[in-house]
C-alpha positions in Angstrom: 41.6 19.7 -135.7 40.9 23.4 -137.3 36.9 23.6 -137.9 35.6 25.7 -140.5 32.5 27.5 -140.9 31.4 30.0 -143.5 27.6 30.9 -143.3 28.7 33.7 -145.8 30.7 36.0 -144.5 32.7 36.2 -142.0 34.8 32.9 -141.7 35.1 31.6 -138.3 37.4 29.0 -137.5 37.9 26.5 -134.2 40.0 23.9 -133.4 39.5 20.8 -131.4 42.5 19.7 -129.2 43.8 16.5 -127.7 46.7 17.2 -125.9 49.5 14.8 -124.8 47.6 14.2 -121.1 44.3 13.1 -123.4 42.4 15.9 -122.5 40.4 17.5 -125.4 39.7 21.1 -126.1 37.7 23.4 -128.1 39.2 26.5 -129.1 38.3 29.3 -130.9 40.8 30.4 -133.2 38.9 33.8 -134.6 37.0 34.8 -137.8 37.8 37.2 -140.7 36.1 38.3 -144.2 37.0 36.6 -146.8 37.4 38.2 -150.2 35.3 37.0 -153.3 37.9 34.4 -154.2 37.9 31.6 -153.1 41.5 31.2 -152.2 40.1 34.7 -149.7 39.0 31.3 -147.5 42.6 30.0 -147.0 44.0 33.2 -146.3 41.0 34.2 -144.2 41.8 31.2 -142.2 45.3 31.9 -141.6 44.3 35.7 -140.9 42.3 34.3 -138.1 44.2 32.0 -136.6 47.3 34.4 -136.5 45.1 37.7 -135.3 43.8 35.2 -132.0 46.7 33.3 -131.0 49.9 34.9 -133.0 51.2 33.9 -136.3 53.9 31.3 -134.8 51.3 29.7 -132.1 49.0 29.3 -135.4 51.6 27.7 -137.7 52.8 25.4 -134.8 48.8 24.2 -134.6 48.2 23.7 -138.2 51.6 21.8 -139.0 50.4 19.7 -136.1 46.9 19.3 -137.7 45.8 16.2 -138.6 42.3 16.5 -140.2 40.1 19.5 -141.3 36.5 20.1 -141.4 34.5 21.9 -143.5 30.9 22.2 -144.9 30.2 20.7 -148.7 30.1 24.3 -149.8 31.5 24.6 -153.3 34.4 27.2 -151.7 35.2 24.4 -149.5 35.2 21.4 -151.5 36.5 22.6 -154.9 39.4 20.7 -156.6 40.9 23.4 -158.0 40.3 26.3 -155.9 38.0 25.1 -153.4 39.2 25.6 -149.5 40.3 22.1 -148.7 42.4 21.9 -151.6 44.3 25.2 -150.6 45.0 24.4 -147.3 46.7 21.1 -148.2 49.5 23.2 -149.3 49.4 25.8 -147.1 49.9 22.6 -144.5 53.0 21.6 -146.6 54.1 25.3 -146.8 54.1 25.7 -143.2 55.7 22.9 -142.2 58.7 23.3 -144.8 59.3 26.9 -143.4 59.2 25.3 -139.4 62.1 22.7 -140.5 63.8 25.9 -142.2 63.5 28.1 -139.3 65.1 24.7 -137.0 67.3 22.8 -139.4 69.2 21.3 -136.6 65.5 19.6 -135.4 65.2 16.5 -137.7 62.4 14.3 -135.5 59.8 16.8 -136.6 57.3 14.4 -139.0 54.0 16.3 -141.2 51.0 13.7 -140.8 48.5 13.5 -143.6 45.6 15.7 -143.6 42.7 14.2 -143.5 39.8 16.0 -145.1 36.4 15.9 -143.4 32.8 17.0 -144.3 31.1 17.9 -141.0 28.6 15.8 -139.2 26.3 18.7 -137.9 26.2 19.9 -142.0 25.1 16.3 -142.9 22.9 15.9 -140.5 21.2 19.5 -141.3 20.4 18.0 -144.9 19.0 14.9 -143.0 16.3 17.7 -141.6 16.0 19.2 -144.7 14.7 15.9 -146.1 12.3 14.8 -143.2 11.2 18.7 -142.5 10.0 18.7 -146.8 7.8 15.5 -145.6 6.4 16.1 -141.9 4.8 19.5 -141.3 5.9 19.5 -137.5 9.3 18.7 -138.2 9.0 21.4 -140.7 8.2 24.3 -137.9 11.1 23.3 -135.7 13.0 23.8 -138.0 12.2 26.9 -139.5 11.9 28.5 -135.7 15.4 27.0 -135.1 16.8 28.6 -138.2 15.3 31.8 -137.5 17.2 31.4 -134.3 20.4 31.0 -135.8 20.3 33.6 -138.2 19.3 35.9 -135.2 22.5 35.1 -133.5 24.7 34.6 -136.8 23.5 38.8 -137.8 24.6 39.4 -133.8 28.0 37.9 -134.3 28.7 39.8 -137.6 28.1 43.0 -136.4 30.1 42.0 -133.2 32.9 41.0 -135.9 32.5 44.5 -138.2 33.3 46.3 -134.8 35.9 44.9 -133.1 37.9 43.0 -135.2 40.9 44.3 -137.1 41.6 44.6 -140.7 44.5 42.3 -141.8 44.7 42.5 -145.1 
């Protein structure tokens, strides 16, 4: 199940595994800028996935995708050009162009995709609305953000380095 998470710039993108032993995994799948557009989300997600583990190895995963998570951001959860509604036919897209490449495989089925807003984002407005109303809550969480931004600013300029250009 791809995972999406924009804090701004760049995307990064995970996916959570079950495989046919049961065994879960969590992988990540890469990050990538993602131009002012917001369709720039759906092709920074497929610039990712296909930079990390290869462009077939990333359509093979997302044809096999059954539900995607994102943050309520308005990129994300637009109707019109909002990330989860792009990747519904990017889904469709990929999966028509796997049957075309084997035509003589007919048991491959496309699930539904199941669209998801994230726990950890629901639960951070949760905070929001405790931390407005008790001072202590209030500290821990501004530390903790001041944490995360520390590490989010580390990552970028990680990312800005090392990772290529693929658009």
């Amino acid at each position: 199940m791809p995972s999406v998470s924009g804090l701004g710039n760049p995307l990064t993108t995970t996916a959570n595994t079950v495989h046919r032993n049961g065994k879960s995994g969590l992988y990540f799948l890469g990050a990538d800028e993602w131009t002012a557009h917001r369709a720039g989300l759906c092709e920074a997600l497929e610039c990712a996935g296909s930079v990390t583990i290869g462009k077939s190895a990333f359509s093979k995963l997302l044809v096999k995708t059954s539900s995607f998570v994102t943050d309520r951001a308005s990129a994300n959860t637009g109707q019109k050009t909002g990330l989860r509604t792009l990747v519904k036919p990017l889904h469709q897209r990929t999966f028509d162009d796997m049957q075309d490449a084997t035509a003589n495989c007919t048991d491959m089925k496309l699930s539904s995709l199941l669209i998801l807003w994230c726990v950890v984002h629901q639960t951070n407005l949760v905070w929001e609305a405790v931390g407005s109303s008790v001072l202590e809550v209030s500290h821990i969480f501004h530390l903790t953000f001041i944490f995360l931004c520390y590490f989010f600013l580390q990552i970028r300029f990680a990312f800005s380095r090392a990772a290529p250009n693929c658009h």
